[in-house]
ROFINU-23470 format. One record per residue (C-alpha): residue number from 1; residue in one letter; x, y, z. Coordinates in steps of 0.2 Angstrom, whole numbers, plus 5000, padded with zeros to 4 digits. Layout:
NUM a X Y Z .
...
END
This chain:
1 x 5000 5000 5000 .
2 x 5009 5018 4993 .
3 x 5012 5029 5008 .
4 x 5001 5042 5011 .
5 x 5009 5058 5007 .
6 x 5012 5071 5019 .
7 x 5015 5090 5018 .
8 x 5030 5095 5021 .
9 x 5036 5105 5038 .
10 x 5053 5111 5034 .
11 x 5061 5116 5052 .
12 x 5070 5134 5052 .
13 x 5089 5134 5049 .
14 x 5087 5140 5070 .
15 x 5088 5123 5075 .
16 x 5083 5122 5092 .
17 x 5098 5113 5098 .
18 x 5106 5112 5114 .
19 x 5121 5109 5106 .
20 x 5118 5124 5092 .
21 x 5125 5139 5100 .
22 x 5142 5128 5102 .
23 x 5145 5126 5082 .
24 x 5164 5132 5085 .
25 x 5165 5115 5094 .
26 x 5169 5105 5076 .
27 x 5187 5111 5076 .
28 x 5189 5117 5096 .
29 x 5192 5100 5103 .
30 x 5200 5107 5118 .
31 x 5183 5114 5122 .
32 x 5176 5095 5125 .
33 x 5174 5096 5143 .
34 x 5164 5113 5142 .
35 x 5153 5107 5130 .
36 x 5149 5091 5139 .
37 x 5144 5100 5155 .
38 x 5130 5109 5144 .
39 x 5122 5096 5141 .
40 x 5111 5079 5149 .
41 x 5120 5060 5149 .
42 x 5133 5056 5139 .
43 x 5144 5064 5126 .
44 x 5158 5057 5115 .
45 x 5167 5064 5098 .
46 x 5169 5050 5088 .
47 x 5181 5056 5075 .
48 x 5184 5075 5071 .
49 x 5170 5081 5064 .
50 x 5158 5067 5072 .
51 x 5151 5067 5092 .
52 x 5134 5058 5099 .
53 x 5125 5065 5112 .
54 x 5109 5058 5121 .
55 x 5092 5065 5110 .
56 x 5083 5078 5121 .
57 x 5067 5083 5118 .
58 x 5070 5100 5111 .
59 x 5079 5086 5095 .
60 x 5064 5078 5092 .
61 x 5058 5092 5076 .
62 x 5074 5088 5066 .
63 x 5075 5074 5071 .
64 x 5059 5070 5060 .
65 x 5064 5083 5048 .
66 x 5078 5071 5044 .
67 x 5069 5053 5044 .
68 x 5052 5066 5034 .
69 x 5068 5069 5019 .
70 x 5076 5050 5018 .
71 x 5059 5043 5021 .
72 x 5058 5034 5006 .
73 x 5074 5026 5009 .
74 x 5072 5024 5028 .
75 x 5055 5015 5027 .
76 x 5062 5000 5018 .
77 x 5069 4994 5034 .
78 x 5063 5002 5045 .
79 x 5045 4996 5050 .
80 x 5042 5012 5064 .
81 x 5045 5026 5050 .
82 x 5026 5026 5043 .
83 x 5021 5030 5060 .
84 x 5028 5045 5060 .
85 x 5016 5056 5054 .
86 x 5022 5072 5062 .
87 x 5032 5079 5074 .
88 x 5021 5076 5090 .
89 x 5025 5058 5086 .
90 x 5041 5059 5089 .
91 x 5039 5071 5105 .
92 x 5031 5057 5113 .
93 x 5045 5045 5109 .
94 x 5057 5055 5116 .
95 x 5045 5059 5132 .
96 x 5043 5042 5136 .
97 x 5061 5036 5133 .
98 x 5068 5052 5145 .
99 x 5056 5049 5157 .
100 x 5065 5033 5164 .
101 x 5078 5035 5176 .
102 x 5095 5039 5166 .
103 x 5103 5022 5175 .
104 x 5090 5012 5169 .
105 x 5082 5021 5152 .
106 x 5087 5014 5134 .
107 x 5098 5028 5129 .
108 x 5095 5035 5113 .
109 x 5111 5046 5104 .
110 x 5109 5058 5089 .
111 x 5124 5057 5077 .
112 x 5130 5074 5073 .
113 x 5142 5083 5060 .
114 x 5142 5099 5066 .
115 x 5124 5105 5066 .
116 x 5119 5093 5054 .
117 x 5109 5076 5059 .
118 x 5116 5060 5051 .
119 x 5108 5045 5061 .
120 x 5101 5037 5078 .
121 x 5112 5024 5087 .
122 x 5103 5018 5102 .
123 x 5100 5004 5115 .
124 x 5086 4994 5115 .
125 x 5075 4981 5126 .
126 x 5089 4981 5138 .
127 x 5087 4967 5153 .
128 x 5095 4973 5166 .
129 x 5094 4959 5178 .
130 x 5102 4947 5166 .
131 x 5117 4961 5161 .
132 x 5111 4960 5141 .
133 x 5107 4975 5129 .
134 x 5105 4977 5111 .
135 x 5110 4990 5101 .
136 x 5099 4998 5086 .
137 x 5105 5011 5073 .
138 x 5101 5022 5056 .
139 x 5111 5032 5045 .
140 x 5106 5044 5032 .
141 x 5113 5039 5016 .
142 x 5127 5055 5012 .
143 x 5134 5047 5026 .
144 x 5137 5031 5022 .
145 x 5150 5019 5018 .
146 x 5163 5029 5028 .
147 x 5163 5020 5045 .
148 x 5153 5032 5057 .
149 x 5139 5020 5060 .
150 x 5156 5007 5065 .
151 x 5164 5020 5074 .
152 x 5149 5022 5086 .
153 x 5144 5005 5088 .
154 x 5161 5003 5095 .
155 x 5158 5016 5106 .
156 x 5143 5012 5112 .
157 x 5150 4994 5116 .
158 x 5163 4999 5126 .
159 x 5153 5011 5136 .
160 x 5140 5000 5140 .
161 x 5150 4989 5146 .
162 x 5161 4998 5157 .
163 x 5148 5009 5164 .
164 x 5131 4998 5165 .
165 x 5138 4983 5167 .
166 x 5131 4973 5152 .
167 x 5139 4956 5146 .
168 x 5131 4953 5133 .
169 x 5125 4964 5116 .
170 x 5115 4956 5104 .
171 x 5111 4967 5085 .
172 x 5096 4960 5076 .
173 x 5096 4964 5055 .
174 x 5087 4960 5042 .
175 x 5096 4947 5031 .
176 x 5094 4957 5016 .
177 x 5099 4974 5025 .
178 x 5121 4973 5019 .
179 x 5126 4992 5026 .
180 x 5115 4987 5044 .
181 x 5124 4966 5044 .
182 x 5140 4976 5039 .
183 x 5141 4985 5057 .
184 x 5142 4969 5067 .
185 x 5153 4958 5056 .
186 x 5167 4972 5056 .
187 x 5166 4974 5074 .
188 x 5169 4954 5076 .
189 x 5150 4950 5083 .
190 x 5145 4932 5082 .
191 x 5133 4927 5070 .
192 x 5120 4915 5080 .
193 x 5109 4912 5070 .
194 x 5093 4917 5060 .
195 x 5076 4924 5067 .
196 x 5065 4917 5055 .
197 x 5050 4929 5049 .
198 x 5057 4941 5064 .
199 x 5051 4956 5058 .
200 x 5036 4965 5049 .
201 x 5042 4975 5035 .
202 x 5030 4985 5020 .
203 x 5015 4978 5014 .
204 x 5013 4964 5025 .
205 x 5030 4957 5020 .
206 x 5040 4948 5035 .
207 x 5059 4947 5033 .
208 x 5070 4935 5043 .
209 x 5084 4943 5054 .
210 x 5100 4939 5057 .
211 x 5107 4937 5075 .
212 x 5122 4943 5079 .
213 x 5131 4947 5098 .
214 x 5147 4952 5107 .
215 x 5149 4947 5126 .
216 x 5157 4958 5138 .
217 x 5174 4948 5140 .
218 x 5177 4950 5120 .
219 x 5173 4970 5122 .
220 x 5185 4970 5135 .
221 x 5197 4962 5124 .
222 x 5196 4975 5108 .
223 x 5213 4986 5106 .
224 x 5209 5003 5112 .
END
């Protein structure tokens, strides 16, 4: 069934990030520790010209801006695009994710370069009591192909690890989905197997998913 259209809500250039009035930030490095005391949860560069931050609310209007303009490509994959029909939509995601304690709460990043959003890299259906987490991500395609998704994967990996605790990370992806199985295999996840049927994709078309995870000892064991 064709997507119903939508009537486009281009956000003003004054995005009303956190993060905006800091823009210098791309080539001040030595201003790291400034800037991450202007803002909630965690923060990280993740090469020169790249950092993720937790989403906040005031995010959520580019935030579907950005998936609104790669929609078409975004929606093949991604089941939770369609629903999406406006920005309140995506306020409410991001009010109930904030809403959980930060120790506890499934911590969503925006992946920036500069003032420009390229993705989402999150954590996902984390259990807690059995110290296991998976890891959820998108990219815009301009930024493909040149190992940023990789690069904070990695990160979050680490992170998780070292400061929740988490033994095990398990990534789920389509089987036909190569950029998304990429992330995994180049980190050195397992393959486990296959979800058969495991997720509802367009048109009532289920795909299977491949099951990949790391464990914490193997995390552990990456060279720096």
């Amino acid at each position: 069934t064709p997507l119903t259209p939508l009537t486009p809500k281009k956000i003003s250039s004054k995005i009303p990030f956190k993060i905006i009035q800091l823009k210098c930030m791309e080539k001040q490095t030595k201003n790291t520790e400034k800037v991450k005391q202007t803002l909630n949860g965690h923060f990280a560069w993740i090469e020169a010209d790249f950092f993720i931050r937790e989403a906040v609310l005031e995010d959520a209007s580019v935030i579907w801006q950005t998936i609104y303009d790669n929609r078409d490509y975004l929606r093949t994959w991604l089941p939770f695009v369609d629903n999406l029909r406006e920005v309140a939509d995506e306020e409410e995601f991001l009010k109930t994710q904030l809403s959980v304690p930060y120790k506890e709460r499934n911590i969503v990043f925006v992946i920036m370069c500069g003032n420009e959003l390229c993705g989402l890299v999150g954590f996902v259906t984390t259990d807690n009591i059995n110290h296991r987490t998976e890891i959820g991500y998108w990219l815009i395609p301009k930024y493909q192909g040149r190992g940023i998704m990789s690069r904070c994967v990695r990160h979050l990996c680490k992170w998780v690890v070292s400061e929740r605790g988490i033994n095990r990370i398990q990534i789920r992806c389509a089987t036909g989905n190569r950029p998304s199985n990429a992330i995994p295999q180049r980190l050195g996840f397992t393959l486990e197997g296959i979800e058969r049927e495991g997720e509802l994709l367009l048109e009532g078309k289920y795909t299977d998913l491949n099951v990949y995870s790391i464990l914490k000892n193997e995390v552990e064991n990456w060279i720096n």
